[in-house]
Residue frames as a rotation matrix with the C-alpha (Angstrom) as fourth column:
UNK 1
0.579 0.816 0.000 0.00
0.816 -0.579 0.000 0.00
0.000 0.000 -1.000 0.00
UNK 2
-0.261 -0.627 0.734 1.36
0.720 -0.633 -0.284 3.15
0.643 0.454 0.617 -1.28
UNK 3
0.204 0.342 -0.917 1.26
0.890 -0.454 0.029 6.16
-0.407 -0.823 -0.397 1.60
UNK 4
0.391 -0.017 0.920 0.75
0.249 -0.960 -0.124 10.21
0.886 0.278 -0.371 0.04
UNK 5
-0.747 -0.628 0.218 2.15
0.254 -0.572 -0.780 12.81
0.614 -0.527 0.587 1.71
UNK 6
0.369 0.695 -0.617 0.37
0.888 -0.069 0.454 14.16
0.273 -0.716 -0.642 5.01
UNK 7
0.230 -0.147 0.962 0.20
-0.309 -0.948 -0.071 17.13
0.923 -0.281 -0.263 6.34
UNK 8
-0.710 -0.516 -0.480 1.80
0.377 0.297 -0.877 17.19
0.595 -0.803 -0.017 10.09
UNK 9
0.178 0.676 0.715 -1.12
0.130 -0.737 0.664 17.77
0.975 -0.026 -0.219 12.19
UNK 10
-0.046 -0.538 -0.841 0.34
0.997 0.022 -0.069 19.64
0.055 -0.842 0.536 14.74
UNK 11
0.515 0.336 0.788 -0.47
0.281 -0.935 0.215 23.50
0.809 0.111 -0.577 16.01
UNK 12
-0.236 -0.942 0.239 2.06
0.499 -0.328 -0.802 25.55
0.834 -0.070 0.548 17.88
UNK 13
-0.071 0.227 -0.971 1.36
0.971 -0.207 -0.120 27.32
-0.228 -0.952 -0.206 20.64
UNK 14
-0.752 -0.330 -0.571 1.93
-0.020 -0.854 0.520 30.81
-0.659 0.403 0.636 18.63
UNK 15
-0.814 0.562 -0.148 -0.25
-0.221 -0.064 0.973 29.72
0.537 0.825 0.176 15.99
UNK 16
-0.238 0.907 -0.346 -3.20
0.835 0.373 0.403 28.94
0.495 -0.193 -0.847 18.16
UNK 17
-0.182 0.418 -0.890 -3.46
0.784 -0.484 -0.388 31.72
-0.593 -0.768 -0.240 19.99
UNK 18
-0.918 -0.387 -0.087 -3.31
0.005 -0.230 0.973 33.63
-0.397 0.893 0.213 16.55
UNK 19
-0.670 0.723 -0.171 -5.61
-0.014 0.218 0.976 31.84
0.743 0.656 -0.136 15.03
UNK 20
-0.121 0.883 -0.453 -7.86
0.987 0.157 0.043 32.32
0.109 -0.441 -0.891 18.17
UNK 21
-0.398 -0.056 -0.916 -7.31
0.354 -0.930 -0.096 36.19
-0.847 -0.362 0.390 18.31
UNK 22
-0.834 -0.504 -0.226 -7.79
-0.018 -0.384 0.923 36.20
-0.552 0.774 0.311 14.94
UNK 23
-0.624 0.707 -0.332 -10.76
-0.282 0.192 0.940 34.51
0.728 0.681 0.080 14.12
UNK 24
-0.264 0.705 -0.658 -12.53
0.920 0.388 0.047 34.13
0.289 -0.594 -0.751 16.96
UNK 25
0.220 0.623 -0.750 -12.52
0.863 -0.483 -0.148 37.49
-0.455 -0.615 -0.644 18.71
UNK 26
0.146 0.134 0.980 -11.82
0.920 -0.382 -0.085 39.46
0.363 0.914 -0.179 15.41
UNK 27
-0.756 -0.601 -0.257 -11.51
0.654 -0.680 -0.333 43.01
0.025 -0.420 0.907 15.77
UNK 28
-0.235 0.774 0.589 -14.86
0.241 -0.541 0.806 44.13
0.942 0.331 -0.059 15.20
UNK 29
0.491 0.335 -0.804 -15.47
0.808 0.171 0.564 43.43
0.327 -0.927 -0.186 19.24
UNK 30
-0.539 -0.772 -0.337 -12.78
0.731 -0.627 0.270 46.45
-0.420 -0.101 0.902 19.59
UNK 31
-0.788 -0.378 0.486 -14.58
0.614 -0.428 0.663 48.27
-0.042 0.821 0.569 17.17
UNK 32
-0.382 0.858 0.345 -18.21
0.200 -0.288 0.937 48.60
0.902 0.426 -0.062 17.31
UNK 33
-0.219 0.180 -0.959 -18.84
0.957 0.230 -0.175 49.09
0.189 -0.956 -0.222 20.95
UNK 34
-0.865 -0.298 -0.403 -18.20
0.324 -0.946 0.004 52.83
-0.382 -0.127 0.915 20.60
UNK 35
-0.946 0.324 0.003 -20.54
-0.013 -0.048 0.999 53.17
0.324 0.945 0.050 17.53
UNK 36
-0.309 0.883 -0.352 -23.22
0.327 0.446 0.833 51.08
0.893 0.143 -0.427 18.93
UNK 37
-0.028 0.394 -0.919 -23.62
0.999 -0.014 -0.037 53.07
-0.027 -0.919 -0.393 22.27
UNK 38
-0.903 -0.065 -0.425 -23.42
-0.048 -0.967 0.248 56.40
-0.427 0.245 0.870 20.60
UNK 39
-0.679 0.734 0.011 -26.45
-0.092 -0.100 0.991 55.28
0.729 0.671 0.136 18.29
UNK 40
-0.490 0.320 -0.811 -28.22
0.693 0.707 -0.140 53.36
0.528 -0.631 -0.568 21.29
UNK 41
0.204 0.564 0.800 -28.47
-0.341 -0.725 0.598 56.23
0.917 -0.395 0.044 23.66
UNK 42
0.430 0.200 0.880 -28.93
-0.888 0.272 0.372 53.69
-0.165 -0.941 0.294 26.83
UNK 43
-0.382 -0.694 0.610 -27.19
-0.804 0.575 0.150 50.89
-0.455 -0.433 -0.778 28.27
UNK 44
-0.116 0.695 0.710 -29.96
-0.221 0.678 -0.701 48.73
-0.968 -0.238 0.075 28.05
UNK 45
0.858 0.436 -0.270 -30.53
-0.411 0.270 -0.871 48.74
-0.307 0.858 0.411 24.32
UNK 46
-0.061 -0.992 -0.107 -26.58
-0.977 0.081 -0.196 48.31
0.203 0.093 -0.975 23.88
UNK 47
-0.639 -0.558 0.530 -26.76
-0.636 0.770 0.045 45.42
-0.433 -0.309 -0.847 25.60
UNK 48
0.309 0.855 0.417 -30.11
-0.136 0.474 -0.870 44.04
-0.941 0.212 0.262 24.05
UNK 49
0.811 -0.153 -0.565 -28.11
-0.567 0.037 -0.823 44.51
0.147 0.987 -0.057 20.35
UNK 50
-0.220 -0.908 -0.357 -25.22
-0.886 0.339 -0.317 42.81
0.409 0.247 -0.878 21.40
UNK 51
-0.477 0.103 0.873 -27.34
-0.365 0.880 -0.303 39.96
-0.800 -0.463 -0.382 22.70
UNK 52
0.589 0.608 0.533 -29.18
0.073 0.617 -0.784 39.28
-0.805 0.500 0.319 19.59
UNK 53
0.066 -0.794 -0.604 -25.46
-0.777 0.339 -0.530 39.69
0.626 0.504 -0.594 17.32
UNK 54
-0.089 -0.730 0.677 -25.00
-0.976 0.201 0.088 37.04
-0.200 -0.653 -0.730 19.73
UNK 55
0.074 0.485 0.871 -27.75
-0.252 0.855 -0.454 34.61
-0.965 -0.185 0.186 19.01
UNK 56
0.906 -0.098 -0.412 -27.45
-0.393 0.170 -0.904 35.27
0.159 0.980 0.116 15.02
UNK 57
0.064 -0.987 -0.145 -23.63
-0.970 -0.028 -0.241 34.50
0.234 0.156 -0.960 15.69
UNK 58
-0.378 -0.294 0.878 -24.12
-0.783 0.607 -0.134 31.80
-0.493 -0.738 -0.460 17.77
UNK 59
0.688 0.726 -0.009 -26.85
-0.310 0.283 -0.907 30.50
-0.656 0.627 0.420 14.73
UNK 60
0.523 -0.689 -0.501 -24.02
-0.794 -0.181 -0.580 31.11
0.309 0.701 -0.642 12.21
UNK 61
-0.439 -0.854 0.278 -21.30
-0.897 0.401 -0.184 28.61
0.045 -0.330 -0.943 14.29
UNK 62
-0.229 0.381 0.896 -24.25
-0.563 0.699 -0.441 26.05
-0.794 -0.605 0.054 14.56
UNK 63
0.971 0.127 -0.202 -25.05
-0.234 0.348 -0.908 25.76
-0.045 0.929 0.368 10.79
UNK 64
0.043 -0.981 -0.189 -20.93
-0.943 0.022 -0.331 25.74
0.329 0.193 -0.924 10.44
UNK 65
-0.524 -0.628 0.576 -20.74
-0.808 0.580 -0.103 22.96
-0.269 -0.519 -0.811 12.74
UNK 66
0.639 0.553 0.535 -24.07
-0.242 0.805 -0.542 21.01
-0.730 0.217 0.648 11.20
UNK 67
0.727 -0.311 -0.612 -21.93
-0.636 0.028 -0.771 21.51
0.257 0.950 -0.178 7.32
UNK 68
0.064 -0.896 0.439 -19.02
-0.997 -0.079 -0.014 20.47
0.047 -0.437 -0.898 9.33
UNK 69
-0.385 0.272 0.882 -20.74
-0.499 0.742 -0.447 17.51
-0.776 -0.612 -0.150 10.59
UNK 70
0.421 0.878 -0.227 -22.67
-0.220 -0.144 -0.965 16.71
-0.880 0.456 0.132 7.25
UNK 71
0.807 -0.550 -0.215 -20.03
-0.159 0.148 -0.976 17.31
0.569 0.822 0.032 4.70
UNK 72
0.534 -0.844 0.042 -16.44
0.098 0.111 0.989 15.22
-0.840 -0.524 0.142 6.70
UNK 73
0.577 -0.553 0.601 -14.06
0.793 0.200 -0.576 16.34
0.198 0.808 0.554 3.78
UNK 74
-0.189 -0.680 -0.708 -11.27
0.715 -0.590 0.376 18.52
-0.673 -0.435 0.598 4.62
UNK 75
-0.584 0.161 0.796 -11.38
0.726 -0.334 0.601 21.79
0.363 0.929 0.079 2.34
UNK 76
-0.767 -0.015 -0.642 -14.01
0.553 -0.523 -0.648 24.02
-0.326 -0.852 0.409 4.58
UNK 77
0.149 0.813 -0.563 -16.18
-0.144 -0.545 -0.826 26.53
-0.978 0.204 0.036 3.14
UNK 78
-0.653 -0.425 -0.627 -14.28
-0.728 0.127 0.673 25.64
-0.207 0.896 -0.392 -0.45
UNK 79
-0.995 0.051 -0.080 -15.67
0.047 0.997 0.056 22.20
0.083 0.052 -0.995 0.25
UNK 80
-0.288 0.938 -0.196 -19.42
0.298 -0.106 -0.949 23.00
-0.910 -0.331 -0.249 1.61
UNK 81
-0.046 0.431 -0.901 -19.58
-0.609 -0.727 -0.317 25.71
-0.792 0.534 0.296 -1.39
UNK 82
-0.659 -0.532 -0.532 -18.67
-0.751 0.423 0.507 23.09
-0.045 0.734 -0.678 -3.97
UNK 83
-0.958 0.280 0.068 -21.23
0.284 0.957 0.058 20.74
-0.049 0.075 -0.996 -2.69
UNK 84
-0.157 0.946 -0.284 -24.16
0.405 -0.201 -0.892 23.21
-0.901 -0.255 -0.352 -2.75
UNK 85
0.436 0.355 -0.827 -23.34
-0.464 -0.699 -0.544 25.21
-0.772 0.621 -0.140 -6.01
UNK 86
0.922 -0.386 0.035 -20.45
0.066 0.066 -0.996 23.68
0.382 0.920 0.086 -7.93
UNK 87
0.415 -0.907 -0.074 -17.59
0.867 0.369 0.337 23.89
-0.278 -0.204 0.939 -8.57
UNK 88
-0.093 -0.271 0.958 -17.25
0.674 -0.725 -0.140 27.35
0.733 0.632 0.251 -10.45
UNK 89
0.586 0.704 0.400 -18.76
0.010 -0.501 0.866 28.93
0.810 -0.503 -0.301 -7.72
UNK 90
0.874 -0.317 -0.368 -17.00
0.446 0.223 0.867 27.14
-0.193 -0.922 0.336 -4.96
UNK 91
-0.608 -0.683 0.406 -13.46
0.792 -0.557 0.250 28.89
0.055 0.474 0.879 -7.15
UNK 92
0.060 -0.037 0.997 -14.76
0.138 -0.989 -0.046 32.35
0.989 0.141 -0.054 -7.17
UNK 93
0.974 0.201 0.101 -15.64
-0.005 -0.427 0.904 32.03
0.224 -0.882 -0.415 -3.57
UNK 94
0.676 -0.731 -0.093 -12.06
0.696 0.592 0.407 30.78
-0.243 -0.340 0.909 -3.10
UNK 95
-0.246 -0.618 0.746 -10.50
0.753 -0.607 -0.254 33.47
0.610 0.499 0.615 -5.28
UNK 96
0.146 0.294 0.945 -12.42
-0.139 -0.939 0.314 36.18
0.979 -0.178 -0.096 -3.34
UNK 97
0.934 -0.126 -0.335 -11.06
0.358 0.342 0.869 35.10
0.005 -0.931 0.365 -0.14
UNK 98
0.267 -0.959 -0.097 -7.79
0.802 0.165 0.574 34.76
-0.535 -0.231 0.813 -0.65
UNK 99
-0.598 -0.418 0.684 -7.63
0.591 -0.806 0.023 38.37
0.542 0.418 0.729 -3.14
UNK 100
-0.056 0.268 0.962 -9.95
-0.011 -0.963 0.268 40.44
0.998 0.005 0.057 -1.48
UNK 101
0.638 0.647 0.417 -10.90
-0.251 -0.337 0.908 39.05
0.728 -0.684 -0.053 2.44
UNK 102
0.608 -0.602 -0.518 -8.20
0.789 0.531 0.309 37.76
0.089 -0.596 0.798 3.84
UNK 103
-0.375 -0.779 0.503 -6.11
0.709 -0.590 -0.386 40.83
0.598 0.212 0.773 2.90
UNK 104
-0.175 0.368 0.913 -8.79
-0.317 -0.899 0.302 43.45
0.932 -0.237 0.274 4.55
UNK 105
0.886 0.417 -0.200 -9.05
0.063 0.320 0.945 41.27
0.459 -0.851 0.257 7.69
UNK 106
0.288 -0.878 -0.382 -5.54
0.957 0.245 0.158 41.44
-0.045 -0.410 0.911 7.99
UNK 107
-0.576 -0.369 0.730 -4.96
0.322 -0.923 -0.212 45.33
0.751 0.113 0.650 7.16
UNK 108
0.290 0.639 0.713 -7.92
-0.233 -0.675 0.700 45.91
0.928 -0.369 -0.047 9.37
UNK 109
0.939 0.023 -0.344 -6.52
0.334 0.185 0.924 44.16
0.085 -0.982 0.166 12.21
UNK 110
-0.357 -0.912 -0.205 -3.33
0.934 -0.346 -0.085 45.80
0.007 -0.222 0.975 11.65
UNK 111
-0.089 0.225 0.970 -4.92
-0.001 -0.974 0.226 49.34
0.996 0.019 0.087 11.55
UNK 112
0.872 0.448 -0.198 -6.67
0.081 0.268 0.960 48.29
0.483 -0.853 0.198 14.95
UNK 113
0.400 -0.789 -0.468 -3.27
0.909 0.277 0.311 47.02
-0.116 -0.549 0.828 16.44
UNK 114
-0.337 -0.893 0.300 -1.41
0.830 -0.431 -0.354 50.53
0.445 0.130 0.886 15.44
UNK 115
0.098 0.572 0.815 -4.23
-0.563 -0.643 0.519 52.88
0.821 -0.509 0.259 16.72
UNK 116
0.576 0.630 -0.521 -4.17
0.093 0.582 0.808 51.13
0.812 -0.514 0.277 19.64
UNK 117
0.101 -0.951 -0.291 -0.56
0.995 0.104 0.007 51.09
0.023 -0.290 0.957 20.30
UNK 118
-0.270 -0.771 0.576 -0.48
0.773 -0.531 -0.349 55.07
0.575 0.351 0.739 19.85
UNK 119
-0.262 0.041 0.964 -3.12
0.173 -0.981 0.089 56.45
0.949 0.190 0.250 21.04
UNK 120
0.716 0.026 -0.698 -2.54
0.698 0.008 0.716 56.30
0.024 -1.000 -0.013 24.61
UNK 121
-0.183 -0.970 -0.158 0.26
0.967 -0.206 0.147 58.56
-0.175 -0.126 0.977 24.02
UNK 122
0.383 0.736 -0.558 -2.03
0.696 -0.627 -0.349 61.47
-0.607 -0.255 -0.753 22.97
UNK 123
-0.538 -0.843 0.021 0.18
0.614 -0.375 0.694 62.82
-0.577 0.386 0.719 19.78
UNK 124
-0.612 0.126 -0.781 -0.08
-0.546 -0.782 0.302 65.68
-0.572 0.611 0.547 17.84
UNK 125
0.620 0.777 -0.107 -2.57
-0.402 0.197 -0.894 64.51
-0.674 0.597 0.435 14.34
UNK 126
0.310 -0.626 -0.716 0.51
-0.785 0.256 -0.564 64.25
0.536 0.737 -0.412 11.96
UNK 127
-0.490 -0.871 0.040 2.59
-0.759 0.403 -0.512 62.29
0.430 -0.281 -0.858 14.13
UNK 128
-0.322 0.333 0.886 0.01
-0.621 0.633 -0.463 60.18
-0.715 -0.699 0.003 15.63
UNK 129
0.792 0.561 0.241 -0.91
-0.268 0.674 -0.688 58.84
-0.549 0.480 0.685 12.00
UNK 130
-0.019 -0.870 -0.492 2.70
-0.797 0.310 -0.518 58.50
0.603 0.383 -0.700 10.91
UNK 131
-0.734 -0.592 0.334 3.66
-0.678 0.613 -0.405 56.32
0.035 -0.524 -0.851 14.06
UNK 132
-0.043 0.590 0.806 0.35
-0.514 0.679 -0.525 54.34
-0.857 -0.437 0.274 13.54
UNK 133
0.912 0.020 -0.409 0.84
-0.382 0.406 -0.830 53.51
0.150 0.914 0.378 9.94
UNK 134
-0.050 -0.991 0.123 4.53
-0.923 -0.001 -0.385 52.50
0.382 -0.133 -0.915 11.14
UNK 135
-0.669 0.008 0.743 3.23
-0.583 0.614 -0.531 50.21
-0.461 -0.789 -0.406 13.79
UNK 136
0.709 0.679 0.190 0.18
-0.366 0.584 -0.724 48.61
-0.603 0.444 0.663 11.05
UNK 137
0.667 -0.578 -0.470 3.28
-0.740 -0.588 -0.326 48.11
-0.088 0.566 -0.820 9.06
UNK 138
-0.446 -0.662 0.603 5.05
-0.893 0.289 -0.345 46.16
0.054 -0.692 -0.720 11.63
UNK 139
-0.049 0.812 0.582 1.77
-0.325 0.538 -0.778 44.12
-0.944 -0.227 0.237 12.74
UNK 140
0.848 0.506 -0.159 1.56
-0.491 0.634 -0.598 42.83
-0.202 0.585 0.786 8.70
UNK 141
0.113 -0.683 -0.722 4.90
-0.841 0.322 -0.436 41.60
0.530 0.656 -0.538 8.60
UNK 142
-0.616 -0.018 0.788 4.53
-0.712 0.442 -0.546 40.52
-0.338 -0.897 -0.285 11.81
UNK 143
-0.172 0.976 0.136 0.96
-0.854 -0.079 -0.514 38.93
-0.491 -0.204 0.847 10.66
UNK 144
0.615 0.147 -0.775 1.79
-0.782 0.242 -0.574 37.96
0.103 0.959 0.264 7.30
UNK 145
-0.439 -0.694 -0.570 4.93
-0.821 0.568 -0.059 35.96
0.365 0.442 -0.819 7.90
C-alpha cells in the first residue's frame, strides 16, 4: 500500500493563539462598541443589540458545525460551497477570499493594532498617523509571515 504525503497535524502554541485572536474574537469586538452606544443612547438597548449579534452568531457557528458535521471532507467553506453550487462557484468564492478578504481582515486588524498602540500617548494629528501607519506596518509583517 502506497502512503501520500500528510500534512503534520500539529499547532504551535503561537499559531493557536493567533488563530484564536484572529478569528474568533476578530476586531470588530474592539470596534463597534463605541458606535453602537453612541447610536443606542442607553445601556440597556446596547446590551439588548449585542445579545441578539449574539444569538445570530451563535446561529451562524451552529449551521458551520451542522456543514461540518454533514459534509467530513477537509477543504471548509471551499468544500461545503462546492457541494451546494459547484464547482465554479465554490473557485470564485475561493478566489475572493484569498484576493480580497483575507487581505482586509488582515490590514484591518493591523490598523486596529497601530491605533491602539499610539493612542494612549495622545500625539499631535501628523505624528500620531505617521507612528500608527509604522506600527500597522510592523503588525503585517509581523501577521503575514
Amino acid at each position: 500500500m502506497k502512503q501520500g504525503i500528510n500534512l503534520k497535524r500539529k499547532i504551535s502554541l503561537f499559531n493557536g493563539i493567533t488563530i484564536i485572536v484572529g478569528n474568533v474574537i476578530g476586531t470588530g469586538i474592539f470596534l463597534s462598541p463605541k458606535g453602537v452606544q453612541l447610536e443606542c443612547g442607553s445601556p440597556a438597548l446596547s446590551l439588548i443589540i449585542w445579545f441578539v449579534c449574539g444569538c445570530i452568531t451563535m446561529l451562524g457557528s451552529m449551521s458551520y458545525a451542522e456543514l461540518g458535521t454533514t459534509i467530513p471532507q477537509s477543504g471548509g467553506p471551499y468544500t461545503y460551497t462546492m457541494e451546494a453550487f459547484g464547482s465554479a462557484v465554490a473557485f470564485i468564492l475561493l478566489w475572493m477570499n484569498i484576493m480580497l478578504m483575507q487581505p482586509v481582515g488582515l490590514s484591518l486588524l493591523a490598523l486596529m493594532f497601530g491605533n491602539y498602540i499610539v493612542q494612549p500617548f495622545f500625539l499631535t494629528a501628523i505624528l500620531h498617523f505617521t507612528l500608527c501607519v509604522c506600527w500597522q506596518q510592523l503588525a503585517c509583517l509581523l501577521l503575514a509571515s
